[in-house]
C-alpha beads as a LAMMPS data file, in Angstrom:
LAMMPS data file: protein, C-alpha beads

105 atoms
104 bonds

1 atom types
1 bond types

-500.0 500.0 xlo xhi
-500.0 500.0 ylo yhi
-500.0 500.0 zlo zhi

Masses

1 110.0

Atoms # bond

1 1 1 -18.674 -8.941 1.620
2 1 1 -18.796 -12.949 1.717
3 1 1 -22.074 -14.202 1.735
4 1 1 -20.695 -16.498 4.953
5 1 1 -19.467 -14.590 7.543
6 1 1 -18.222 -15.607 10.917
7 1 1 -18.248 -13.459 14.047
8 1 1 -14.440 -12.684 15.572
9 1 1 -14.276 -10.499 18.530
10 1 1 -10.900 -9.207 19.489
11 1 1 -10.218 -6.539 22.468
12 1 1 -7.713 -3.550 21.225
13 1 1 -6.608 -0.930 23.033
14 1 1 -8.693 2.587 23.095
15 1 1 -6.243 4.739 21.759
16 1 1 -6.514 2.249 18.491
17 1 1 -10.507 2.380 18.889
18 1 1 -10.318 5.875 18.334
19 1 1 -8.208 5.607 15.509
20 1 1 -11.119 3.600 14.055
21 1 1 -13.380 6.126 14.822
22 1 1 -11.261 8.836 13.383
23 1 1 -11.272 6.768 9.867
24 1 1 -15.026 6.215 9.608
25 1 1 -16.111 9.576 10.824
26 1 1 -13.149 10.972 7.924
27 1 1 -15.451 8.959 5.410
28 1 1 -12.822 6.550 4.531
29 1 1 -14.680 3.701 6.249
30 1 1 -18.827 3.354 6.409
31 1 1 -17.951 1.484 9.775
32 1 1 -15.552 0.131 12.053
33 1 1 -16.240 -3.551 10.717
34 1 1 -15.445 -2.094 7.336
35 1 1 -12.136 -0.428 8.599
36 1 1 -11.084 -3.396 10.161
37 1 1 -11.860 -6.042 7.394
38 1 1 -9.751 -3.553 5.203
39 1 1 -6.809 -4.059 7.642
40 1 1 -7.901 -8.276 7.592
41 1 1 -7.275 -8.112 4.274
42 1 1 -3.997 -6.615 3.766
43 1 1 -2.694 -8.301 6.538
44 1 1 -3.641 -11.443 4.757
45 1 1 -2.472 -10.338 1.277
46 1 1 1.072 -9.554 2.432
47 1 1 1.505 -12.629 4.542
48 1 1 0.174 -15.086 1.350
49 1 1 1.535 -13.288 -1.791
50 1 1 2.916 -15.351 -4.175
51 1 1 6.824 -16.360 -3.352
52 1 1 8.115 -14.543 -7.043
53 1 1 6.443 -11.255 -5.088
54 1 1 7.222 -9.172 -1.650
55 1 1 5.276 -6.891 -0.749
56 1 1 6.449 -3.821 1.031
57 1 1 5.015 -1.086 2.684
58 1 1 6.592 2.674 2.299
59 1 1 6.229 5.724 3.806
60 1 1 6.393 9.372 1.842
61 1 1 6.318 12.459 2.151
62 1 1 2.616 13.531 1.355
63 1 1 4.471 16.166 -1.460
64 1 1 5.287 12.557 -3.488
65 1 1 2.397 11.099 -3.123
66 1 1 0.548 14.334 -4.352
67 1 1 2.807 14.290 -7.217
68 1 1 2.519 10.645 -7.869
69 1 1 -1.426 11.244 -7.818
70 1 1 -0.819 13.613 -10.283
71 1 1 1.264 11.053 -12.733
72 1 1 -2.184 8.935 -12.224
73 1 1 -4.541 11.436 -13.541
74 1 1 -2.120 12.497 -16.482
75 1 1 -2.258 9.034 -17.507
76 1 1 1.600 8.136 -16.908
77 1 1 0.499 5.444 -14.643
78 1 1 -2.787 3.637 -14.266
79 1 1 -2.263 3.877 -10.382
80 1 1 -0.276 5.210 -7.409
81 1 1 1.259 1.836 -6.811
82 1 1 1.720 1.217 -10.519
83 1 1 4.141 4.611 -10.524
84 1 1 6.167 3.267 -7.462
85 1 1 6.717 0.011 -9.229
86 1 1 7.809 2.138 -12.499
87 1 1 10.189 4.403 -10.183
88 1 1 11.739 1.797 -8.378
89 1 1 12.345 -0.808 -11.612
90 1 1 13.975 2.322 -13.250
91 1 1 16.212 2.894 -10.521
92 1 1 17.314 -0.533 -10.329
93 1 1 18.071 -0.869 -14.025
94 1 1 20.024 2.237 -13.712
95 1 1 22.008 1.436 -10.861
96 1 1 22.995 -1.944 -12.497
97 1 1 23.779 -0.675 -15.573
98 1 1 26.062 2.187 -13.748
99 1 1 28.015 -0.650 -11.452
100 1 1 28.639 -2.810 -15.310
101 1 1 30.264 0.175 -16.319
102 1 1 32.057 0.592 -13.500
103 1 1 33.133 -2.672 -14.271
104 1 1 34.273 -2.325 -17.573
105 1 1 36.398 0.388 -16.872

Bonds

1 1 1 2
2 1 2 3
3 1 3 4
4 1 4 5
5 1 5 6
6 1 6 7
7 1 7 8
8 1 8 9
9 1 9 10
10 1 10 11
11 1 11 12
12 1 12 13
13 1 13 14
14 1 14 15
15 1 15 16
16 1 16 17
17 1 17 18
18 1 18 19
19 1 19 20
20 1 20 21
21 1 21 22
22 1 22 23
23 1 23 24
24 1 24 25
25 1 25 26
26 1 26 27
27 1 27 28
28 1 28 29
29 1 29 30
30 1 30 31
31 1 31 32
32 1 32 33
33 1 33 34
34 1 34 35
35 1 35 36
36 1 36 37
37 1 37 38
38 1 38 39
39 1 39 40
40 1 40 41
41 1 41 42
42 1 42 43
43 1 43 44
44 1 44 45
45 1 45 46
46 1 46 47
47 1 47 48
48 1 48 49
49 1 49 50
50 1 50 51
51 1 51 52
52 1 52 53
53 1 53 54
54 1 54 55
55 1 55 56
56 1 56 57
57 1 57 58
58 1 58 59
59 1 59 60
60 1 60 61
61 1 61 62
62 1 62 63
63 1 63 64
64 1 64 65
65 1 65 66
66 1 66 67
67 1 67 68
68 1 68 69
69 1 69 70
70 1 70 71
71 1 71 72
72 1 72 73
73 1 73 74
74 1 74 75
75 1 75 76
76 1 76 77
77 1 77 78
78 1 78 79
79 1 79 80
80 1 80 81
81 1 81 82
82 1 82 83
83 1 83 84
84 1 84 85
85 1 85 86
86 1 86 87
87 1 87 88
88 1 88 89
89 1 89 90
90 1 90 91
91 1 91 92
92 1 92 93
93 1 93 94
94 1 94 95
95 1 95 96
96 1 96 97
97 1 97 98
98 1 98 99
99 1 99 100
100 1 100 101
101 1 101 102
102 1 102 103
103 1 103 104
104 1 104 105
């Protein structure tokens, strides 16, 4: 953490306080602060990438992301997001080069 620090208190609802909870007690987080300066951070990453970038946020079945962990440790990709960012570049180059062929035709 940032040598200088300032203190920001912000009320959230309970049922989101738990959720906190839930994270550190899982061992994800040491503490709440930590949890929260996690979510500080992301928020601030997406809302000031660089214009040339968007990030995006996806939801899968826990099945692909298994799988996808697995592409990580066989060395295929160096991380989760890294194999995402392979699948979905593939797909795209394949579904242009499929509509310039429809074109041709």
């Amino acid at each position: 953490m940032a040598s200088e620090s300032e203190r920001v208190t912000v009320r959230v609802p309970s049922v989101q306080v738990s959720a906190l909870h839930a994270l550190v007690e899982s061992g994800q987080f040491a503490t709440i602060s930590d949890a929260v300066r996690a979510a500080i951070n992301n928020f601030i990453d997406e809302k000031f990438a660089p214009d040339y970038i968007r990030k995006m946020t996806i939801e899968l079945p826990k099945g692909n992301v298994v799988n996808l962990e697995e592409l990580v440790k066989s060395g295929d990709s160096v991380s989760v997001e890294d194999a995402v960012r392979n699948a979905v570049r593939e797909y795209i180059r394949r579904r242009l080069s499929e509509v310039v062929e429809r074109k041709r035709a």
